[in-house]
mmJSON file of the N, C-alpha and C atoms, coordinates in Angstrom:
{"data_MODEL":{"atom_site":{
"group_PDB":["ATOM","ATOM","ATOM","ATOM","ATOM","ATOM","ATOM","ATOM","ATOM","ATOM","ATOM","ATOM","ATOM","ATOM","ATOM","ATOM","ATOM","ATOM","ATOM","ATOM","ATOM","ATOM","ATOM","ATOM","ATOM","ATOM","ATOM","ATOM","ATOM","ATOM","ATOM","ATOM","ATOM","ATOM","ATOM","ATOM","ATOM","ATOM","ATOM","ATOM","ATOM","ATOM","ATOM","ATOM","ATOM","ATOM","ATOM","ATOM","ATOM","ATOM","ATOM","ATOM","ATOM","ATOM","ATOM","ATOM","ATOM","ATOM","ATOM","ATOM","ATOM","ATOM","ATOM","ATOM","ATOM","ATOM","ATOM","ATOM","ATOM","ATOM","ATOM","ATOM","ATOM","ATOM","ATOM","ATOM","ATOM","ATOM","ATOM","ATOM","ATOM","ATOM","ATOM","ATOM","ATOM","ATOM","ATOM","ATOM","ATOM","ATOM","ATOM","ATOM","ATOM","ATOM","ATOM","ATOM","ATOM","ATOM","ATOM","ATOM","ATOM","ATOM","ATOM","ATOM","ATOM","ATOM","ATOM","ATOM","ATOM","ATOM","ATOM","ATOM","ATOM","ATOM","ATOM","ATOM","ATOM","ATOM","ATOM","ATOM","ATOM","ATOM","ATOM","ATOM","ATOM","ATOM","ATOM","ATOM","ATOM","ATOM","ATOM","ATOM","ATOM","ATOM","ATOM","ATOM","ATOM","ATOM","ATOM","ATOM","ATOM","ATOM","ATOM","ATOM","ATOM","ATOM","ATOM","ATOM","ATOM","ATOM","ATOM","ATOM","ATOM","ATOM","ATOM","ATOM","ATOM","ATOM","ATOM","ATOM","ATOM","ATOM","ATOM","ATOM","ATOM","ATOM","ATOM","ATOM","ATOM","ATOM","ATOM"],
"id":[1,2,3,4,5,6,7,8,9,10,11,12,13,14,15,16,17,18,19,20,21,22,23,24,25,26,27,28,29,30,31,32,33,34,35,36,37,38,39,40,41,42,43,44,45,46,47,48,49,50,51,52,53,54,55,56,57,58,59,60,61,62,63,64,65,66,67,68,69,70,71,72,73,74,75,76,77,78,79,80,81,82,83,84,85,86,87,88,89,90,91,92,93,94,95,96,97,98,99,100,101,102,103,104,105,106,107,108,109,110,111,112,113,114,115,116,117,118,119,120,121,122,123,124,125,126,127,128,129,130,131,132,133,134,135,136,137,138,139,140,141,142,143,144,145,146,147,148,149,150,151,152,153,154,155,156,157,158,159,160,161,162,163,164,165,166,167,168,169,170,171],
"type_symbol":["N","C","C","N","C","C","N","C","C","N","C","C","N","C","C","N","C","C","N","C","C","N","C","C","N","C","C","N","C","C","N","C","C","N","C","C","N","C","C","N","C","C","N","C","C","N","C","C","N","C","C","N","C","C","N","C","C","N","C","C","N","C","C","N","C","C","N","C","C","N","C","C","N","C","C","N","C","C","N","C","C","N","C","C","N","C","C","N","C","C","N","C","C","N","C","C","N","C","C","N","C","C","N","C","C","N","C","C","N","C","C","N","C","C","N","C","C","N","C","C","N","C","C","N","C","C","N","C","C","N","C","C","N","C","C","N","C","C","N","C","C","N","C","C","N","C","C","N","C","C","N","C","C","N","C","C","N","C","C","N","C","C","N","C","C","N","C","C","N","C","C"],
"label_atom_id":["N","CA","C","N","CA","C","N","CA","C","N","CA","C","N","CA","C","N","CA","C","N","CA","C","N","CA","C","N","CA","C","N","CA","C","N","CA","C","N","CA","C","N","CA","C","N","CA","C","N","CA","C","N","CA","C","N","CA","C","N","CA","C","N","CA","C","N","CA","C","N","CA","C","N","CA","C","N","CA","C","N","CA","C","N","CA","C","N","CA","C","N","CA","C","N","CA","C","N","CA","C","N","CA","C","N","CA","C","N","CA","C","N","CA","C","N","CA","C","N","CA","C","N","CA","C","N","CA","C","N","CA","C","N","CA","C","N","CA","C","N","CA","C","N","CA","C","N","CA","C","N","CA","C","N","CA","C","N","CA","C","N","CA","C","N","CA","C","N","CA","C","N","CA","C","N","CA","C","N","CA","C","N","CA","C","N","CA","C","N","CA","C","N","CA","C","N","CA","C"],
"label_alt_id":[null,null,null,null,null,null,null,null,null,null,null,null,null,null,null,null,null,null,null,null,null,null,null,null,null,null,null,null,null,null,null,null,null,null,null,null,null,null,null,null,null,null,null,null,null,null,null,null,null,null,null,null,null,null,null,null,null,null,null,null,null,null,null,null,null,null,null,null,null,null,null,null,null,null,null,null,null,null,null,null,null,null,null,null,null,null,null,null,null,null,null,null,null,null,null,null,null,null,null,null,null,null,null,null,null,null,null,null,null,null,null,null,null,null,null,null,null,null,null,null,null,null,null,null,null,null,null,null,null,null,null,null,null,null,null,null,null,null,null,null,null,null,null,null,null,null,null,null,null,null,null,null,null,null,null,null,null,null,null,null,null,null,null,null,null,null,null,null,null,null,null],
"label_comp_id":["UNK","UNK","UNK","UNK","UNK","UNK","UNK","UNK","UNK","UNK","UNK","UNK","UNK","UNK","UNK","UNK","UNK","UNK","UNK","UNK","UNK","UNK","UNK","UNK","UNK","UNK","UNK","UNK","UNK","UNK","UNK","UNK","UNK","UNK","UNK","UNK","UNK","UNK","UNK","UNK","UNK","UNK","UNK","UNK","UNK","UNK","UNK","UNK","UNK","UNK","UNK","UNK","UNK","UNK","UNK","UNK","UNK","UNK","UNK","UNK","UNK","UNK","UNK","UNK","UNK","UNK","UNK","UNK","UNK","UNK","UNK","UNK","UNK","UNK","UNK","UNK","UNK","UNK","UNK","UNK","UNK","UNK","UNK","UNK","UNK","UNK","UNK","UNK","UNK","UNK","UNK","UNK","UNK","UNK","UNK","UNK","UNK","UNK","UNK","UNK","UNK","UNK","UNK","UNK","UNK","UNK","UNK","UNK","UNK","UNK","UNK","UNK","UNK","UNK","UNK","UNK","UNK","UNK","UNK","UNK","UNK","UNK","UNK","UNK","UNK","UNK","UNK","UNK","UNK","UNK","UNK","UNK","UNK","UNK","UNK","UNK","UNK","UNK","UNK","UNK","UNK","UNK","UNK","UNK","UNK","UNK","UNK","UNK","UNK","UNK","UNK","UNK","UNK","UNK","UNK","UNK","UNK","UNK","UNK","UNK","UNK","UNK","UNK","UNK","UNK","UNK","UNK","UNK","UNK","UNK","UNK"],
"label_asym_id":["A","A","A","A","A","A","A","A","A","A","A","A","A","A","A","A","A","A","A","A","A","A","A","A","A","A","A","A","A","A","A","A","A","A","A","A","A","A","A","A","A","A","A","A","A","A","A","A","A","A","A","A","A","A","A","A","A","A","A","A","A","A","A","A","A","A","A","A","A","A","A","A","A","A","A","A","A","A","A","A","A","A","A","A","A","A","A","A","A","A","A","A","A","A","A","A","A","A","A","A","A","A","A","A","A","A","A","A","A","A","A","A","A","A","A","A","A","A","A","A","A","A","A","A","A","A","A","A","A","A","A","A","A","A","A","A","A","A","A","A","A","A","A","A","A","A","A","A","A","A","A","A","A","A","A","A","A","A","A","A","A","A","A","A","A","A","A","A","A","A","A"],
"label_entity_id":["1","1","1","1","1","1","1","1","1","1","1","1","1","1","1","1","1","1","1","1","1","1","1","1","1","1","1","1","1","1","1","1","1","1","1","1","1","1","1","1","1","1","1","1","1","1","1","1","1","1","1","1","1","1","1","1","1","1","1","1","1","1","1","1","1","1","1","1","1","1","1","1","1","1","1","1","1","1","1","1","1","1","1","1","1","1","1","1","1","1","1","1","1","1","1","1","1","1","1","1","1","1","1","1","1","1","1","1","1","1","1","1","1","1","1","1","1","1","1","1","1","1","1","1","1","1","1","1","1","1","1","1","1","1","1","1","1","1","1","1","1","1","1","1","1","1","1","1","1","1","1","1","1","1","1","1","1","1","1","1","1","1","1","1","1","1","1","1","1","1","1"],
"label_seq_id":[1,1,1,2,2,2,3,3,3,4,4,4,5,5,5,6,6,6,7,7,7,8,8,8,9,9,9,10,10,10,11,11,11,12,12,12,13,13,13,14,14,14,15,15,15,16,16,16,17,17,17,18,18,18,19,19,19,20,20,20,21,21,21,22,22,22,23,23,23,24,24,24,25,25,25,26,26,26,27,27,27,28,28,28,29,29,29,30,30,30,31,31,31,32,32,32,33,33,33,34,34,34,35,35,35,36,36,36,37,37,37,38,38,38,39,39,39,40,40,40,41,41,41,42,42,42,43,43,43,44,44,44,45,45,45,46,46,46,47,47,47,48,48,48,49,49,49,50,50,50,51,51,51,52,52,52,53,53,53,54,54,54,55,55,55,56,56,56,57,57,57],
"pdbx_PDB_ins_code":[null,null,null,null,null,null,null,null,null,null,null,null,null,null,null,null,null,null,null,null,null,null,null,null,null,null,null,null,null,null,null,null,null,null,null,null,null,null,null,null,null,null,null,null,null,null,null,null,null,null,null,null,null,null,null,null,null,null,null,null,null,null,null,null,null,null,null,null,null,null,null,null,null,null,null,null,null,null,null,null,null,null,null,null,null,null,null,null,null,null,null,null,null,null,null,null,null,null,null,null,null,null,null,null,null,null,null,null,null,null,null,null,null,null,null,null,null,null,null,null,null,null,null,null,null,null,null,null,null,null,null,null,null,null,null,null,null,null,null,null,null,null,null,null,null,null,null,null,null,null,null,null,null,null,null,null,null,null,null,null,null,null,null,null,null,null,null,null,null,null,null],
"Cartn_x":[23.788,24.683,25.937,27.125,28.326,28.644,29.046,29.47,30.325,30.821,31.699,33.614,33.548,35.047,35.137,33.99,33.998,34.664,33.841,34.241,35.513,36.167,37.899,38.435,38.162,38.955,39.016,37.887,38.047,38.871,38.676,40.326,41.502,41.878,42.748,43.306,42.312,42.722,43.143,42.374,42.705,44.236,44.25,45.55,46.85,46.67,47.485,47.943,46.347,46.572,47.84,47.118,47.686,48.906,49.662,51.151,51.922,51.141,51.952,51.497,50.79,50.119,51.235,51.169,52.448,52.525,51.067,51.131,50.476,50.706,50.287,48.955,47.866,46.681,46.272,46.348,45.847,46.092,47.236,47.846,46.561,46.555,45.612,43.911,43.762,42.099,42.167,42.92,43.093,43.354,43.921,43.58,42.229,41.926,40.315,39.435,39.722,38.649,38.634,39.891,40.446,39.528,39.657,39.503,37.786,37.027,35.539,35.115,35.716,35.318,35.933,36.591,37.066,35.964,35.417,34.155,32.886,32.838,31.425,31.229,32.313,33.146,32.451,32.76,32.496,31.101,30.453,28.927,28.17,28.79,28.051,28.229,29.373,29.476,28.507,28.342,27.29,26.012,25.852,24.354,24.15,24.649,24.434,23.743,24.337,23.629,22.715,22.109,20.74,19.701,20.517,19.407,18.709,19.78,19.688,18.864,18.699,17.781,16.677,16.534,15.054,14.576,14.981,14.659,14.207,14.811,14.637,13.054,12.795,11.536,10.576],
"Cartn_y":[55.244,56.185,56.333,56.352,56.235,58.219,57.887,59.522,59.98,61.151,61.902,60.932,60.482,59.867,58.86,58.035,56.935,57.13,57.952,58.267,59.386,59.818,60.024,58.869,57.767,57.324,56.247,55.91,55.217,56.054,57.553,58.445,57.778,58.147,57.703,55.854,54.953,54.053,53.675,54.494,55.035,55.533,56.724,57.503,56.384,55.258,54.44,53.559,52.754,51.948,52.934,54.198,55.032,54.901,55.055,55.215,53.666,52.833,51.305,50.638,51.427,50.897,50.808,49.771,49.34,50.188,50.636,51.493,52.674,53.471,55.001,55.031,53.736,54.596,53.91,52.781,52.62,53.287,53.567,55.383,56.061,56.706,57.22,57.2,56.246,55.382,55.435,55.162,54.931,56.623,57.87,59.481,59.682,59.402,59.474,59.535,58.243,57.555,58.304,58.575,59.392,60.336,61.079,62.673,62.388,60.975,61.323,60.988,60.253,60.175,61.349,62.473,63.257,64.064,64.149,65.303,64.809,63.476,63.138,63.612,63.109,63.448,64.952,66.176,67.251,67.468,66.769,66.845,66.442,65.516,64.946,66.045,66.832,67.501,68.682,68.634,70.145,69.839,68.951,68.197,67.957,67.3,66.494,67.89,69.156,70.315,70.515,70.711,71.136,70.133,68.404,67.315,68.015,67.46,67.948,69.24,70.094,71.283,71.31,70.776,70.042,69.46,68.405,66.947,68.343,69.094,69.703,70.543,70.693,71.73,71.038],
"Cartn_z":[47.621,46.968,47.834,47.416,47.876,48.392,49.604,50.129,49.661,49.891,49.25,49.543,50.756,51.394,50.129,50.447,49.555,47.812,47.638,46.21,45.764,47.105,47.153,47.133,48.004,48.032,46.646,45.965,44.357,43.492,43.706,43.013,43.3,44.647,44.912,44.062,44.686,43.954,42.522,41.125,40.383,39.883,40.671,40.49,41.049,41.976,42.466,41.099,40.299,39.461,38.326,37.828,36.745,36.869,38.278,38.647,38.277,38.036,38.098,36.907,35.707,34.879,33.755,32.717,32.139,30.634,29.98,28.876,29.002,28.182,28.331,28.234,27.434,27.225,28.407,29.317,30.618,31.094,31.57,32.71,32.396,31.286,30.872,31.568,30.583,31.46,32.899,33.614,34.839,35.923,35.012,35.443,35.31,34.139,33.471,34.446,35.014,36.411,37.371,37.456,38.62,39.021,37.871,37.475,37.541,37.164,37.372,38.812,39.833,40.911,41.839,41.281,42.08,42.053,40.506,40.328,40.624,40.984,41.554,43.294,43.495,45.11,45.069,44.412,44.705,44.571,43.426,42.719,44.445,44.918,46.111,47.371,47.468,48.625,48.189,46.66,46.835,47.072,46.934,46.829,48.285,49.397,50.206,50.984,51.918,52.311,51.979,50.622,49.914,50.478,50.386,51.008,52.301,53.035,54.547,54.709,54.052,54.347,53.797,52.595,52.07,53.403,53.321,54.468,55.252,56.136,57.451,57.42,55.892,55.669,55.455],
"occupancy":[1.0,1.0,1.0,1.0,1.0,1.0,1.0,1.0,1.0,1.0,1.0,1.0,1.0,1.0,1.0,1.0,1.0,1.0,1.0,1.0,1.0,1.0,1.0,1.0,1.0,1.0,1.0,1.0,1.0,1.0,1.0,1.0,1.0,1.0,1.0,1.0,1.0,1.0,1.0,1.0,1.0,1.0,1.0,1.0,1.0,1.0,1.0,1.0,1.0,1.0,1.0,1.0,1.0,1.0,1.0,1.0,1.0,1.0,1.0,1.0,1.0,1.0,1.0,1.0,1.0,1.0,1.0,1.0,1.0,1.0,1.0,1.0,1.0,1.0,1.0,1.0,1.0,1.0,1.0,1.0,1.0,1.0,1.0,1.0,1.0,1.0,1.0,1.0,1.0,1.0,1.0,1.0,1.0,1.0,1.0,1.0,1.0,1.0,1.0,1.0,1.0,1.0,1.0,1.0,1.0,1.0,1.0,1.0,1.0,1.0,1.0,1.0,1.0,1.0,1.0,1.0,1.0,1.0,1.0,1.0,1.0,1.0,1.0,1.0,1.0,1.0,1.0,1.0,1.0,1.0,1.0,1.0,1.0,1.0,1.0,1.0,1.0,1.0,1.0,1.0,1.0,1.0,1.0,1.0,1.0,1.0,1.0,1.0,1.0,1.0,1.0,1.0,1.0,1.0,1.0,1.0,1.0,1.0,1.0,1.0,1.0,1.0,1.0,1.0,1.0,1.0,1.0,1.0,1.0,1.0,1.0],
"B_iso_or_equiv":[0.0,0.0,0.0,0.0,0.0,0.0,0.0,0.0,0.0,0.0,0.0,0.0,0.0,0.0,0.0,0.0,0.0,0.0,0.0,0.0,0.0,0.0,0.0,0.0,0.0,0.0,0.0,0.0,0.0,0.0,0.0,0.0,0.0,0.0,0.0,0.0,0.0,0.0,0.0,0.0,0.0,0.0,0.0,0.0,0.0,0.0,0.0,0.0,0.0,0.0,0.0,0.0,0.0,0.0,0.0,0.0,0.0,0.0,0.0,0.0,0.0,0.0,0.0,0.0,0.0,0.0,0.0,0.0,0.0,0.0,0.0,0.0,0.0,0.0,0.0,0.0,0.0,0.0,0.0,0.0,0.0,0.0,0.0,0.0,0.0,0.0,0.0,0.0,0.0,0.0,0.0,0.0,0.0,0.0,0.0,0.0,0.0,0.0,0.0,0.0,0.0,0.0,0.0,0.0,0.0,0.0,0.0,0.0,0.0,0.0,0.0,0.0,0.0,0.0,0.0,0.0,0.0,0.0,0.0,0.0,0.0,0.0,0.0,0.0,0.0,0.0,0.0,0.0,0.0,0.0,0.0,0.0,0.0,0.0,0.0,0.0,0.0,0.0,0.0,0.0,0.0,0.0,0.0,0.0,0.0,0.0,0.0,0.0,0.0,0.0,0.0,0.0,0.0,0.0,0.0,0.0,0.0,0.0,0.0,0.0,0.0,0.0,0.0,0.0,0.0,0.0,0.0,0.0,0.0,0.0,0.0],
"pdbx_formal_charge":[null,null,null,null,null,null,null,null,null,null,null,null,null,null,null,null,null,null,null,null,null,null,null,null,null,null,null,null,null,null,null,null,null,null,null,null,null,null,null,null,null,null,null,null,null,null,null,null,null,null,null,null,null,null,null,null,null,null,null,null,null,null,null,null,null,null,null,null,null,null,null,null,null,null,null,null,null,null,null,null,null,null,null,null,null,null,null,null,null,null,null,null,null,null,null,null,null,null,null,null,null,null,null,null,null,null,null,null,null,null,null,null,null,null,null,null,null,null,null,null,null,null,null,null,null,null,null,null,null,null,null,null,null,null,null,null,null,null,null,null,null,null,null,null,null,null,null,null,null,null,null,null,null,null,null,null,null,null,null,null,null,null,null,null,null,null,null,null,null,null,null],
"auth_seq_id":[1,1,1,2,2,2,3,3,3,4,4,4,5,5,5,6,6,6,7,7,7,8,8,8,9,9,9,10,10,10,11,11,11,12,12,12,13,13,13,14,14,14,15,15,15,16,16,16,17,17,17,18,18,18,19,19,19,20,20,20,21,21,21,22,22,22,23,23,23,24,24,24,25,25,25,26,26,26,27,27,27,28,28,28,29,29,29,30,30,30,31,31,31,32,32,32,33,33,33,34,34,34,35,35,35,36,36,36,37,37,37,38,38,38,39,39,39,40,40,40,41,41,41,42,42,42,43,43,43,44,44,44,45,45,45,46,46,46,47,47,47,48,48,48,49,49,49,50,50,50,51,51,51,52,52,52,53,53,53,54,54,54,55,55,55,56,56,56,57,57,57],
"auth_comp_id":["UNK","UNK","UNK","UNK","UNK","UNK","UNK","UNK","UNK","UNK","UNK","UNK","UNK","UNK","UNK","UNK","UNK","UNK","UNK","UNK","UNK","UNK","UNK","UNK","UNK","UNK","UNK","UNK","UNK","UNK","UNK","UNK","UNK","UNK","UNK","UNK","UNK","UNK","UNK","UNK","UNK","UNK","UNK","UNK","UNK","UNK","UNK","UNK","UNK","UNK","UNK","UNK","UNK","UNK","UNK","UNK","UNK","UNK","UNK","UNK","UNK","UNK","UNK","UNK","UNK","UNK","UNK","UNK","UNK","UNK","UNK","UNK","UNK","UNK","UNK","UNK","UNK","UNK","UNK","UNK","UNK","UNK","UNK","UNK","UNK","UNK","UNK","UNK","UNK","UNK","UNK","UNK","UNK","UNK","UNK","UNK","UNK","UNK","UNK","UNK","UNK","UNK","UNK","UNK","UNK","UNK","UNK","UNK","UNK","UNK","UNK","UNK","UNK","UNK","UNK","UNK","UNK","UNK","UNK","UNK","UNK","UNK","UNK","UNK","UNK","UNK","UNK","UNK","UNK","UNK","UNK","UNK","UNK","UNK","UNK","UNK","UNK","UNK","UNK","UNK","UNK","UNK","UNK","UNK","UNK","UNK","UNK","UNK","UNK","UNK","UNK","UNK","UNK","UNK","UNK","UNK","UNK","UNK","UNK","UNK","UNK","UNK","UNK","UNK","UNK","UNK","UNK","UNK","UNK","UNK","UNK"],
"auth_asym_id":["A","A","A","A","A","A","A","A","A","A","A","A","A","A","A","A","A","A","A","A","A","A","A","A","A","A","A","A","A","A","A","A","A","A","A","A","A","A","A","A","A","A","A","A","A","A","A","A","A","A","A","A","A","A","A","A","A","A","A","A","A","A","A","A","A","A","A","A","A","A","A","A","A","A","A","A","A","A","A","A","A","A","A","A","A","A","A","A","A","A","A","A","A","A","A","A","A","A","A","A","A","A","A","A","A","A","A","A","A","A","A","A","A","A","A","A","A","A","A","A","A","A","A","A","A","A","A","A","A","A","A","A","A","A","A","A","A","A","A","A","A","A","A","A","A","A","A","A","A","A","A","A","A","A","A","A","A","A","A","A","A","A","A","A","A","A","A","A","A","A","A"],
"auth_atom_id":["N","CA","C","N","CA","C","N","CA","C","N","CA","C","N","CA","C","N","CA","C","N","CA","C","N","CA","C","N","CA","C","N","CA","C","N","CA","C","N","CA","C","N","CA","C","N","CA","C","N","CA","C","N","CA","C","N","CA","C","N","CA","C","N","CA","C","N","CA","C","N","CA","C","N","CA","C","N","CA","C","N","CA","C","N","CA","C","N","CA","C","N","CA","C","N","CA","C","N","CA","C","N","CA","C","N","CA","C","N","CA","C","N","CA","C","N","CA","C","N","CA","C","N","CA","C","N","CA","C","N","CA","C","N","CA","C","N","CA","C","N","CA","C","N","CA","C","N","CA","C","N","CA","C","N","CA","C","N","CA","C","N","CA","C","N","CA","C","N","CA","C","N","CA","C","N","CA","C","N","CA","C","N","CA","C","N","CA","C","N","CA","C","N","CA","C","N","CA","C"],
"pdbx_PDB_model_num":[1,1,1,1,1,1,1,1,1,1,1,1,1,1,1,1,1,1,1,1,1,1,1,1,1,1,1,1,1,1,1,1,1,1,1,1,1,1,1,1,1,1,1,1,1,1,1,1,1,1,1,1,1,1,1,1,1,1,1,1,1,1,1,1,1,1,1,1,1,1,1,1,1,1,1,1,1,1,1,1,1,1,1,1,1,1,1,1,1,1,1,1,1,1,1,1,1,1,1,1,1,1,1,1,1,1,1,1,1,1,1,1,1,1,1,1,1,1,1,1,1,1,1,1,1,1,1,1,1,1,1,1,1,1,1,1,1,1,1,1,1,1,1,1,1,1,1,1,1,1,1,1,1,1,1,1,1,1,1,1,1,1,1,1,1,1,1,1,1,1,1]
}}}
């Protein structure tokens, strides 16, 4: 499973393509992505603490 950096930084790449993309509905597709690896990114930072304290018990 990809960490939280990891899956900023596939946003990022994303939001790079969106900026250089030649029609609106790629721009598009290409925020889309954005916008789901930003919220997995967070899904993972809430998750990853809860592991770690399971694991610890």
């Amino acid at each position: 499973m990809p960490n939280a950096k990891d899956l900023i930084e596939r946003a990022r790449m994303f939001e790079e393509r969106a900026e250089t993309a030649a029609d609106p509905i790629t721009r598009q597709h290409y925020r889309e992505m954005a916008a789901h690896y930003r919220s997995l990114s967070m899904e993972h930072q809430d998750v990853t603490p809860r592991r770690e304290h399971e694991a610890a018990h």
